[in-house]
C-alpha positions as a Markdown table, in Angstrom:
| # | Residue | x | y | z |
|---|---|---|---|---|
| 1 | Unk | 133.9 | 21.4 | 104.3 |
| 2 | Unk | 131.2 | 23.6 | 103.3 |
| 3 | Unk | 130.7 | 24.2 | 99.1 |
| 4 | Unk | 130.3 | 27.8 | 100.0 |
| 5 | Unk | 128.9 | 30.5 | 102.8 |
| 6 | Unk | 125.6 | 31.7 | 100.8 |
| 7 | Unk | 124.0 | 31.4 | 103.8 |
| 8 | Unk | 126.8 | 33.2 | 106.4 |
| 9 | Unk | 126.9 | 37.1 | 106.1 |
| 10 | Unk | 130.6 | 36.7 | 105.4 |
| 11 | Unk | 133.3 | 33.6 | 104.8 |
| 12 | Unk | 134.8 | 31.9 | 107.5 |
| 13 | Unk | 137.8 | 33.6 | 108.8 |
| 14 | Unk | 139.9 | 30.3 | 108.5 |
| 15 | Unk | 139.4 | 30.0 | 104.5 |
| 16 | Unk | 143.0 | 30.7 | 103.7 |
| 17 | Unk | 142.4 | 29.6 | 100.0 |
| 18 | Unk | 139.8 | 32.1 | 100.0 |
| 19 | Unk | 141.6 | 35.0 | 101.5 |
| 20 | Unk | 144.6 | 34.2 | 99.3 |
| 21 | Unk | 142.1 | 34.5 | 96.4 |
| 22 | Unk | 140.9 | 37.6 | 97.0 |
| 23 | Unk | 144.3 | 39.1 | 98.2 |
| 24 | Unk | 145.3 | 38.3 | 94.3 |
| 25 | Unk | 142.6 | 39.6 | 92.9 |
| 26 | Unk | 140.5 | 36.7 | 91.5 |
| 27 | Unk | 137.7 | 37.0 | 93.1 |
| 28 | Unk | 135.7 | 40.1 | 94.9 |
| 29 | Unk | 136.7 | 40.5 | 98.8 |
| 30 | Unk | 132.9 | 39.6 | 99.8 |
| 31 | Unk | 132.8 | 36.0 | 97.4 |
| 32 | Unk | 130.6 | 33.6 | 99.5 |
| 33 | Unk | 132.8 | 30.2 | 97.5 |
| 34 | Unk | 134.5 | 28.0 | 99.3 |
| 35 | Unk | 138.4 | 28.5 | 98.8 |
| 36 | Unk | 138.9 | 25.1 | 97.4 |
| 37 | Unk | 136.3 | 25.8 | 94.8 |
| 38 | Unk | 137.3 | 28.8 | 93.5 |
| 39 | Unk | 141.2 | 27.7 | 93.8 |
| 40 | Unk | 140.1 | 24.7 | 91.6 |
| 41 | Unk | 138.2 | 27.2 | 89.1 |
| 42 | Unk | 141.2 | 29.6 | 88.8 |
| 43 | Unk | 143.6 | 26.3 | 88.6 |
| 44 | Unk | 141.2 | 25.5 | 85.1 |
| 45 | Unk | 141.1 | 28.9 | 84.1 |
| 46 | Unk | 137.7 | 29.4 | 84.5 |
| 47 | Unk | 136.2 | 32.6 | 86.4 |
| 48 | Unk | 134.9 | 31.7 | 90.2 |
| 49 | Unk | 132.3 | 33.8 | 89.6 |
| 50 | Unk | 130.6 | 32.1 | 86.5 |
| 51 | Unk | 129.8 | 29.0 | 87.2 |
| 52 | Unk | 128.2 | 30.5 | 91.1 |
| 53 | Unk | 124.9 | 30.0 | 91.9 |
| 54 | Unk | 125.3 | 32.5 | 94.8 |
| 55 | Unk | 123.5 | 35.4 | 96.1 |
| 56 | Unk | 124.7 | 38.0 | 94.1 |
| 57 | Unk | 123.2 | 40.9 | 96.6 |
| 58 | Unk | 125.6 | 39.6 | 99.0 |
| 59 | Unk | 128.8 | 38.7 | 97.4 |
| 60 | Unk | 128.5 | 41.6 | 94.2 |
| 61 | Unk | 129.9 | 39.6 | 92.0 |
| 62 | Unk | 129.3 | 38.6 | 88.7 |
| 63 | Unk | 125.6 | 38.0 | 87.3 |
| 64 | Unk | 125.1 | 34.1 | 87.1 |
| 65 | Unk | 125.9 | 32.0 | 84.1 |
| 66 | Unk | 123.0 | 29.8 | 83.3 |
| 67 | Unk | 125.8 | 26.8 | 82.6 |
| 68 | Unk | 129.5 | 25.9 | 82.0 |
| 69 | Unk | 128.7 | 25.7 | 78.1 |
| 70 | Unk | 130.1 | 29.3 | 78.1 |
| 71 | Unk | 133.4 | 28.1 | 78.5 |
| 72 | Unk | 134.2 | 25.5 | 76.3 |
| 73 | Unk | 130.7 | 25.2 | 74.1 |
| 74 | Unk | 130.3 | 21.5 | 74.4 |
| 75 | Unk | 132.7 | 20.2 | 76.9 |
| 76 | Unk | 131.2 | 19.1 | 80.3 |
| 77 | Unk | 132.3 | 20.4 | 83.0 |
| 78 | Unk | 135.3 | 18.4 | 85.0 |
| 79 | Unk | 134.2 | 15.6 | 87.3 |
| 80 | Unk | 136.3 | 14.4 | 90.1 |
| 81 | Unk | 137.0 | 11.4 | 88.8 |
| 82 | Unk | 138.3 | 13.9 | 85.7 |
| 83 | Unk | 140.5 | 15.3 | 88.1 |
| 84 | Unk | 141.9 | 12.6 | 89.6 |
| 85 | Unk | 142.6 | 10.7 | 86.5 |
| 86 | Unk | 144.5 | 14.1 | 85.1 |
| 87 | Unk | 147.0 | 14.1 | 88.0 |
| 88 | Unk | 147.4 | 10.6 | 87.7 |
| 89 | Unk | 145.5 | 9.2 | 90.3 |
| 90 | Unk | 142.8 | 6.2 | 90.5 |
């Protein structure tokens, strides 16, 4: 699974999460993320778009956030093992 298509003109066709993302609205219909990602940023109520490191002259979204600190002012962002330990897993 690639993190995101920054370096593909477009996303791949078969990114349902993706395409379901932008069909909603949540993101712009050229975003370069990976579905997952931004499906996992919309799920913490955070916008795709600010925590991207992407090329904004392809995907026109957003100018970049320097780090997460704009969302929560000094709370880290979530790990995996966050994650997994707030759906109950180990």
């Amino acid at each position: 699974m690639k993190p995101h298509y920054f370096d593909q003109a477009e996303a791949d066709a078969d990114d349902i999460q993706l395409q379901m993302a932008k069909s909603q609205g949540y993101v712009r219909k050229t975003c370069l993320l990976n579905g997952i990602v931004v499906m996992e940023e919309i799920r913490l109520s955070h916008n795709p778009c600010d925590g991207c490191a992407g090329p904004r002259d392809k995907c026109h979204g957003k100018p970049v956030q320097s780090n997460y600190e704009h969302f929560q002012p000094g709370v880290r962002p979530m790990t995996k093992e966050d994650h997994w330990e707030t759906i109950g897993r180990k």
